[in-house]
C-alpha positions as CSV (number, residue, x, y, z in Angstrom):
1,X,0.0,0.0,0.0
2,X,1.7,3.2,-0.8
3,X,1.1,6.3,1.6
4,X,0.7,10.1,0.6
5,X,1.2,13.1,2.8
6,X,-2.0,14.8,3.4
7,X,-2.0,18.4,4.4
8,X,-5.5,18.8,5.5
9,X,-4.8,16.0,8.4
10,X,-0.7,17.2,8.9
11,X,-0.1,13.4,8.4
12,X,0.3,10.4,6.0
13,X,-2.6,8.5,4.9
14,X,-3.1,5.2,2.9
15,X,-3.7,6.3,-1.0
16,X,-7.0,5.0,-1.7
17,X,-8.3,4.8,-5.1
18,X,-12.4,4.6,-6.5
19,X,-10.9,1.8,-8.5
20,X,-8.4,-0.4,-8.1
21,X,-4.3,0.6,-9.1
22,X,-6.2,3.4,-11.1
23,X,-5.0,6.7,-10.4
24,X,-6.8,10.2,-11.7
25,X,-4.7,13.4,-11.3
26,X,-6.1,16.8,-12.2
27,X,-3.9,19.6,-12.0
28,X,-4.7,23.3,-13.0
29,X,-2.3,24.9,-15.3
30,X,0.1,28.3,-14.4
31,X,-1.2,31.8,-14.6
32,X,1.1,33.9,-15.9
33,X,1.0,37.3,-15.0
34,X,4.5,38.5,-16.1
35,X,7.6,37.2,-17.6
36,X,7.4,33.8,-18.6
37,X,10.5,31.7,-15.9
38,X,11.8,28.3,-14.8
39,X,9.8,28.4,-12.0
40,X,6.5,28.3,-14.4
41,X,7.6,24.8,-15.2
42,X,7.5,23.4,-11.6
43,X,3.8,22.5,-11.5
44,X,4.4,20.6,-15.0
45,X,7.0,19.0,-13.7
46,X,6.2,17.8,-10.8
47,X,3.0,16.0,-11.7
48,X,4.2,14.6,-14.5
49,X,7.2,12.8,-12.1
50,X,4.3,11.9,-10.0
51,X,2.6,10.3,-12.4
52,X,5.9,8.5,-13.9
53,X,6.0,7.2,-10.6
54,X,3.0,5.9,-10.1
55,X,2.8,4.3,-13.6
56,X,6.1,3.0,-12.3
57,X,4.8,1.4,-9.8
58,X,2.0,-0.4,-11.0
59,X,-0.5,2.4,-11.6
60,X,-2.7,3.2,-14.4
61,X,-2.7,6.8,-14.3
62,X,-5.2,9.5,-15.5
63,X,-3.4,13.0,-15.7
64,X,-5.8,16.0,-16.7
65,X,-4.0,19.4,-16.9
């Protein structure tokens, strides 16, 4: 069973899932407001390496952005 930090209850909790070793992911986009930058990136990044690692680990993995 893999565990994911959850910040509403400060703690780690088991990942449950509606179905099983499927994974749905929905992550809103950047607004950018000036300068485009690296740090617009870091959202893109890090849920696709999220998702990389779940696949990786025996996930099927639904990633809406």
């Amino acid at each position: 069973m893999m565990q994911i930090f959850d910040t509403m209850q400060n703690r780690l909790v088991d990942l449950e899932t509606r179905d099983p070793n499927h994974v749905s992911i929905y992550a809103c986009g950047p607004t950018v407001y000036d300068v485009p930058h690296l740090g617009h990136a870091r959202t893109a990044l890090t849920y696709d390496l999220l998702k990389r690692f779940l696949m990786w680990s025996g996930y099927t993995v639904t990633l809406a952005s």
